[in-house]
N, C-alpha and C positions, 0 to 999 in steps of 0.2 A: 541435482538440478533437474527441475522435470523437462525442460526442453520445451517439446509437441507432443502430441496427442498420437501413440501409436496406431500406426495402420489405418489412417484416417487423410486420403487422397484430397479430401477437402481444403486441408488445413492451410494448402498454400496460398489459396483463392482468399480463403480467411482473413489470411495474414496483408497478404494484397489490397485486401477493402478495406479491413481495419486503415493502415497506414496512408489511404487514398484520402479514408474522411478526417484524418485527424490532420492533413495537408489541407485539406479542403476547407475544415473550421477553422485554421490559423488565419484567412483570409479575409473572416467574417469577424473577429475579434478586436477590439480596441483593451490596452493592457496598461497598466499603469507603469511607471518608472519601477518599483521593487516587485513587480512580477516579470518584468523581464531581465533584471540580473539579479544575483542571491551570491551566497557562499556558495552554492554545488556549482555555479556556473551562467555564462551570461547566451542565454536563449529563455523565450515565452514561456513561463508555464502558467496552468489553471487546474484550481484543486475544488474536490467537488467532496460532499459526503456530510460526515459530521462530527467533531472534534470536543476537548475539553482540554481549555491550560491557558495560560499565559494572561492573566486578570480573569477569566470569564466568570462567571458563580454559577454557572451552571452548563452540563453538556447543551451546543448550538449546531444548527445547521450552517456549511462555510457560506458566505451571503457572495454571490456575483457582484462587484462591483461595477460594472453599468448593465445597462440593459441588453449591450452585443454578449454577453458574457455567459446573461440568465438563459439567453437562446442556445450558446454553442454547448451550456450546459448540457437543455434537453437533447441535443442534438446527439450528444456522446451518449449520454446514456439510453438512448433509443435502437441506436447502431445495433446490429443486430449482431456480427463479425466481432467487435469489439465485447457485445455482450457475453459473448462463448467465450472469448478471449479471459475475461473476468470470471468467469463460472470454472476456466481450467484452471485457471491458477490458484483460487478457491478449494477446488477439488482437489488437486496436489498437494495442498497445506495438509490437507483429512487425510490424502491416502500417506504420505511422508512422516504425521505425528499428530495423529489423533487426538491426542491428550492437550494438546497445546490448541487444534482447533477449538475442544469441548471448552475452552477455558472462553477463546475469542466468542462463539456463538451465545455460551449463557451468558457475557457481561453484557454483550449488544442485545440481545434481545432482552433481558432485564428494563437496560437504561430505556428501549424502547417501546417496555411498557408502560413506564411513566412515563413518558413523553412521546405519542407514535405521532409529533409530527417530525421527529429528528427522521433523515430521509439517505441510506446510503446510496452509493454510486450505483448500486448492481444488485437488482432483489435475489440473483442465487451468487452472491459470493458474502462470504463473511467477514468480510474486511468492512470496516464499516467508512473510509475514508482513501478518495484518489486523487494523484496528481499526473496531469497531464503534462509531459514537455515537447513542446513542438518542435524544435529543432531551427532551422533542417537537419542541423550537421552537429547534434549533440555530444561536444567532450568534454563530459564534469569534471571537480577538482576532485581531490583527494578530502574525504568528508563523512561523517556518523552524523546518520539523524537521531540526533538525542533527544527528542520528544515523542519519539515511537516506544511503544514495548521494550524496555532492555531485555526480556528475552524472548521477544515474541519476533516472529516470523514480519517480513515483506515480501511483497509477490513484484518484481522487477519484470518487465515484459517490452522485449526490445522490437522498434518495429522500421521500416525505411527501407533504402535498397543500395546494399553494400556486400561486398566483398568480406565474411568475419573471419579470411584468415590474414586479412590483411587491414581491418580495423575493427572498430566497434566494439575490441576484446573489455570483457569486465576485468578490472584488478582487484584482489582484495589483498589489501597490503600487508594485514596485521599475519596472513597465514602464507604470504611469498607464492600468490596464487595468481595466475595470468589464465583467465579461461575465455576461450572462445567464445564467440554471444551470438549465433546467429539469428538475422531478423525475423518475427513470427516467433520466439524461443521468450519460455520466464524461466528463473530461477527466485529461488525463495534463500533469502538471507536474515538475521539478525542484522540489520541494520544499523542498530543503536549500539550494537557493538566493536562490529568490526568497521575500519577504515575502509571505505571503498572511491572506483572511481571506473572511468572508460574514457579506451583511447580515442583517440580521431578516426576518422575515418576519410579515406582518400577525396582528392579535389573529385568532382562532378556526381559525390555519392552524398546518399544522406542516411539519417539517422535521427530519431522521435523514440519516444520510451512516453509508459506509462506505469507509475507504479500505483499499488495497494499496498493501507497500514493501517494499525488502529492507534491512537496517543496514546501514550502511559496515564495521563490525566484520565482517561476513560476507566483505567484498571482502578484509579484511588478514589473516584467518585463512587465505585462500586462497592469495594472492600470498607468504606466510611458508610455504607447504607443507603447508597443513592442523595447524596449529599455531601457539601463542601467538610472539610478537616474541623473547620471552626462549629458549622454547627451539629457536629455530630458533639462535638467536648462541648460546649453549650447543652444540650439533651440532653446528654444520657455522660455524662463523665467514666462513668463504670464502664462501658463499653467502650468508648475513647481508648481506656486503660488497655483493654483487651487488644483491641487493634496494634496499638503499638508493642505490647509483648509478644506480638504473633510476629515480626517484624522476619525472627530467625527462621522460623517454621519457612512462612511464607517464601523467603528468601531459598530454603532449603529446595522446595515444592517447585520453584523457577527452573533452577538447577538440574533438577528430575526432568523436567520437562524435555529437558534435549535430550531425548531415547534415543536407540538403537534401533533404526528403522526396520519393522517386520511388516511387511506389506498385506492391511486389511482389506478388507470389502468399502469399495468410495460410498458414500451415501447417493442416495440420486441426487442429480443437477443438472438442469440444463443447462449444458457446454458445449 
């Protein structure tokens, strides 16, 4: 779990402001009926970045639905506290498992060379997609985001002002794990994997999260050539072929990716 930022007297001011504006733009926001309740739970959220799945034909920027929404977008992503907030948790992906960053930055910056208007949340985080939840008093169900990377990394960043040894704890169910969460604090999960959720937190306290991901749809738009399944077997059939016998390989390659953390040199990032 990277937590905070060692040795950095800052971070609690950080943490403070982040969760000040993200209170602050729940006020300015108008939400439709299925963004403020889901299967994780019924509180606001707003997801910004840029995605590939479910019909689309091609990777899209996520569109605000009205116009209060296009604002609270800029507004987050301008935050300066929030910004670091995203550049650490970014950074903690690279310094935790390198190899599994290298995979996240060369598909995004690929898909984003054919397309630079696709626009993520945060110019130094590699996550190329965020969702904000507002709260106040956020306690999800028990739930796998299975439209993420199945083995790719989420950056979870809890934010509000509560007591974490008396709520707000993340559960990950599938490993019998109860871990503290405290607010200003991420941790980087497989998400599409494992079960997760978090408790309540006491009457007069609150609790907002924001996470970072990138779809799986992102990974198979990449590995088909920058392009849908269909027309890659349309084109070029022979390579089609290749793609699906690499299936194991590939699969194998994922696998690998969960190393054994040896702690390298971070890239620079403003965090």
């Amino acid at each position: 779990m990277p937590g905070r930022p060692d040795n950095d007297d800052t971070w609690p001011g950080v943490a403070v402001s982040a969760d000040k504006e993200v209170a602050e733009v729940l006020k300015t926001v108008k939400f439709t009926r299925k963004q403020r309740r889901s299967r994780r739970g019924r509180y606001p959220s707003l997801s910004m970045g840029f995605s590939y799945g479910g019909g689309q034909t091609r990777p899209t920027n996520m569109r605000p639905q009205n116009p209060s929404q296009e604002k609270a977008c800029a507004r987050l992503r301008a935050h300066g506290p929030l910004r670091r907030m995203a550049g650490f948790a970014s950074s903690s992906f690279y310094t935790s498992n390198p190899v599994k960053w290298t995979i996240y930055n060369d598909v995004v910056n690929d898909i984003r060379a054919q397309n630079p208007s696709l626009t993520p949340p945060y110019d130094n985080s590699v996550f190329p997609a965020a969702t904000f939840n507002f709260g106040p008093r956020i306690a999800t169900a028990p739930h796998r985001d299975y439209y993420n990377v199945p083995y790719g990394w989420c950056a979870i960043t809890a934010l509000g002002n509560y007591d974490p040894q008396h709520g707000g704890h993340l559960i990950l169910w599938d490993l019998k794990l109860v871990i503290e969460f405290p607010p200003g604090s991420t941790i980087l999960i497989p998400s599409a994997l494992l079960t997760h959720s978090n408790t309540p937190v006491r009457p007069g306290e609150t609790r907002r999260s924001f996470t970072q991901y990138c779809a799986g749809g992102l990974m198979r738009w990449h590995s088909h050539g920058l392009q849908t399944e269909g027309a890659l077997r349309r084109a070029d059939p022979a390579r089609k072929a290749a793609v699906d016998a690499s299936v194991a390989q590939r699969t194998e390659d994922a696998l690998k990716s969960f190393q054994v953390w040896h702690p390298p040199l971070c890239p620079s990032s403003e965090t």
